[in-house]
C-alpha positions in Angstrom: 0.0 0.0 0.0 1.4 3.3 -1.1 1.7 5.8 1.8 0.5 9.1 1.8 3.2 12.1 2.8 1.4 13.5 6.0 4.7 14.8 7.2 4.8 18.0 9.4 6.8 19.6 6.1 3.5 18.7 3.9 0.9 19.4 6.0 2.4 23.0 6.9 3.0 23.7 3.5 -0.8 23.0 2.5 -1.5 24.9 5.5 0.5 28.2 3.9 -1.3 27.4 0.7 -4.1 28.2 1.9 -3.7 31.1 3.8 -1.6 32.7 1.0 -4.4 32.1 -1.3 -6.6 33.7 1.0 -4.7 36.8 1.1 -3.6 37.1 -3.1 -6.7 35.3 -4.3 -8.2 39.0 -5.8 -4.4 40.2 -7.1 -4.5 37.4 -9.6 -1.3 36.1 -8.7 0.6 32.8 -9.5 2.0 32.2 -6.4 5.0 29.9 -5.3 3.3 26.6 -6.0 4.5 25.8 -9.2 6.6 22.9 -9.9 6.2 21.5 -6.7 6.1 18.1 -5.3 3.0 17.2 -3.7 3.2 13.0 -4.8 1.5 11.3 -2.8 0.3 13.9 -0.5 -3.3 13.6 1.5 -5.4 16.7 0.5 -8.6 15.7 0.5 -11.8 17.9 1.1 -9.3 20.6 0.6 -10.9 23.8 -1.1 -8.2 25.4 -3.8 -9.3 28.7 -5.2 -6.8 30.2 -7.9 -3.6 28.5 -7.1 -1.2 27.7 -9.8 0.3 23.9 -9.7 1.6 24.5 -13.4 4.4 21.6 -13.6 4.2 20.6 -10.3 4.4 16.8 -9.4 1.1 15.6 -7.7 1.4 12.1 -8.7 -1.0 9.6 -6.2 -2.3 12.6 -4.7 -5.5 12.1 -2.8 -7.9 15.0 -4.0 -11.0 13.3 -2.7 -13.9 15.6 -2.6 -11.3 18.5 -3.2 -12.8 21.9 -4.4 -10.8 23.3 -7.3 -11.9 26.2 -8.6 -9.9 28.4 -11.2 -6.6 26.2 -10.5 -3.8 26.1 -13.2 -2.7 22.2 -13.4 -1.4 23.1 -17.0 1.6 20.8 -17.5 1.1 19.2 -14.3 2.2 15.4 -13.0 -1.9 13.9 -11.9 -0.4 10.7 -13.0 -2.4 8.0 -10.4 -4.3 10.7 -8.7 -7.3 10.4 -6.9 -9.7 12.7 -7.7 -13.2 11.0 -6.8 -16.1 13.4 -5.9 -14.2 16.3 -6.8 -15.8 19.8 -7.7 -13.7 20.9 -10.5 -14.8 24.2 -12.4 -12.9 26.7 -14.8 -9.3 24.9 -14.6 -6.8 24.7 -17.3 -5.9 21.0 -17.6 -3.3 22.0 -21.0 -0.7 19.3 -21.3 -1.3 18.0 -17.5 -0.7 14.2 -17.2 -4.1 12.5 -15.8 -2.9 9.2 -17.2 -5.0 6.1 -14.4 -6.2 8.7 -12.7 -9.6 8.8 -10.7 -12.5 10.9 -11.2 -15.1 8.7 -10.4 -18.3 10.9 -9.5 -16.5 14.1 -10.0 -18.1 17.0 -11.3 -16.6 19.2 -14.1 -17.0 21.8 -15.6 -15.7 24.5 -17.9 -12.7 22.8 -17.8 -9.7 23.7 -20.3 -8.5 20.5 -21.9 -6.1 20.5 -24.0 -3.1 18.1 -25.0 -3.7 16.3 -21.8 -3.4 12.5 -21.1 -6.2 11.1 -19.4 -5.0 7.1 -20.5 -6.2 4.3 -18.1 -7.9 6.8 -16.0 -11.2 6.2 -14.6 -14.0 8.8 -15.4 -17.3 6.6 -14.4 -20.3 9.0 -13.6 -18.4 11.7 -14.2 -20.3 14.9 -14.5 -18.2 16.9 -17.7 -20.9 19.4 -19.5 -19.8 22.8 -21.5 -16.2 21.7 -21.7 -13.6 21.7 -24.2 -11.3 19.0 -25.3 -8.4 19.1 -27.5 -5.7 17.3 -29.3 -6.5 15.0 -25.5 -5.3 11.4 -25.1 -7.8 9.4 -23.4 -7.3 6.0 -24.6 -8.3 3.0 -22.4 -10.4 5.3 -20.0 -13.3 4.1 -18.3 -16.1 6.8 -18.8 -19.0 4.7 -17.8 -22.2 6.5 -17.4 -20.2 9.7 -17.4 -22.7 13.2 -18.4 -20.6 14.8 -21.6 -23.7 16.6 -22.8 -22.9 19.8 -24.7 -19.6 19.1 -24.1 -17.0 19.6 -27.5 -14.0 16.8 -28.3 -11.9 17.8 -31.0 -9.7 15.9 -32.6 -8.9 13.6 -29.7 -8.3 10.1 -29.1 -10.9 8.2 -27.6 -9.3 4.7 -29.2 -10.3 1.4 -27.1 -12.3 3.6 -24.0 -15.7 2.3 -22.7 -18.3 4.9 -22.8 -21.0 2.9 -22.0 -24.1 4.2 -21.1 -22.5 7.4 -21.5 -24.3 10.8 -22.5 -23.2 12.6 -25.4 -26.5 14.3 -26.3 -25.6 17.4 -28.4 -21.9 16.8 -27.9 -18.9 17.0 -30.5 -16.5 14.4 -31.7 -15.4 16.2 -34.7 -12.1 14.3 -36.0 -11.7 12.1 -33.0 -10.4 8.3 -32.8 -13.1 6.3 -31.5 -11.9 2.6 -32.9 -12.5 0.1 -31.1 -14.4 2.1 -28.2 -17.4 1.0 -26.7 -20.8 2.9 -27.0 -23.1 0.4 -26.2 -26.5 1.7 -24.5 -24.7 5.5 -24.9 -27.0 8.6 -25.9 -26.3 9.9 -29.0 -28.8 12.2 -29.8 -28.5 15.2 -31.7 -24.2 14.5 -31.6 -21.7 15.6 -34.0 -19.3 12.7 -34.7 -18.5 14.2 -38.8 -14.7 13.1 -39.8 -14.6 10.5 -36.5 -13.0 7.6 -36.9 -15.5 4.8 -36.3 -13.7 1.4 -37.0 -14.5 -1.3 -34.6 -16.8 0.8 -33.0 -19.7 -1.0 -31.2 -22.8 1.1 -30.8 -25.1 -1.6 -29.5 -28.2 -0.4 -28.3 -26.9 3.2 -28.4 -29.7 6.1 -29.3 -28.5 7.7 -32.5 -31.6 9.8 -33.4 -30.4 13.1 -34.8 -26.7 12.3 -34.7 -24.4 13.2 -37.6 -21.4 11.5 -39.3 -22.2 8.0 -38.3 -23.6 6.7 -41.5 
């Protein structure tokens, strides 16, 4: 079993955290939190407001039922993270490694997603509406019964990833990889999947009423 750094260093430092964010929160500053190591470290239930983690190594973090609001991960190690239950709104995700991470039950949105690698990582009942996604890796995720309505995924690999059950009603999947993913039961409706690659693709059961670029 991994251990989780709850060392008087750690825990003081997420203690300074906060109260600097407190403080700067309004003067839109980056602070000193960038590049970072947090692996490992226990911040759960932890409310972040405008902190900048930007290359900063959070790898096996516990960010259970974390709020994150307005947080810069861009670039940032989330590698093995566990993110389950976590509010997650207006936070640039750009080039940030999510690869088997866990979102379970989280709840995102307007979330900047681009270039990230979410391989492996688990994103069942995931709650991911109005968002963005580009040029985004997430090949061999488990999306299960996640919400993606209205959400847009643009030219992003979605290759071998279970999205069973899944809601896509009035999403985008312009130019994205989806051989070999799995859509069975999923809610199509009204989607855009134009230039998609669809090879292998198993739509069994899946509502495809007023869907484009399937056929």
């Amino acid at each position: 079993m991994t251990s989780r750094k709850n060392t008087p260093k750690v825990a003081q430092l997420l203690k300074e955290l906060i109260a600097w964010n407190k403080t700067n929160m309004e003067k839109h500053s980056p602070g000193p939190w960038s590049g970072l190591d947090f692996s490992g470290a226990d911040m759960r239930d932890i409310d972040f407001g405008g902190i900048d983690f930007s290359g900063s190594d959070l790898s096996g973090a516990d960010l259970r039922g974390a709020g994150i609001s307005i947080v810069n991960f861009s670039g940032a190690n989330l590698s093995g993270a566990d993110l389950r239950n976590a509010s997650i709104y207006d936070t640039n995700l750009t080039g940030a490694n999510l690869s088997n991470a866990d979102f379970s039950g989280a709840w995102m949105q307007r979330v900047k997603v681009l270039g990230a690698d979410f391989r492996g990582a688990k994103l069942r009942n995931v709650k991911m509406s109005w968002t963005e996604i580009r040029d985004a890796d997430f090949r061999g995720a488990d999306l299960q019964e996640a919400n993606l309505e209205n959400s847009g995924f643009y030219q992003t690999n979605l290759s071998g990833a279970d999205l069973s059950k899944v809601s896509l009603r009035h999403a985008s999947l312009f130019d994205c990889d989806l051989s070999g993913a799995i859509l069975r039961g999923a809610d199509l409706r009204n989607a855009d999947l134009v230039n998609a690659v669809l090879v292998g693709t198993d739509f069994h059961n899946a509502k495809l009423k007023g869907s484009t670029g399937i056929v």
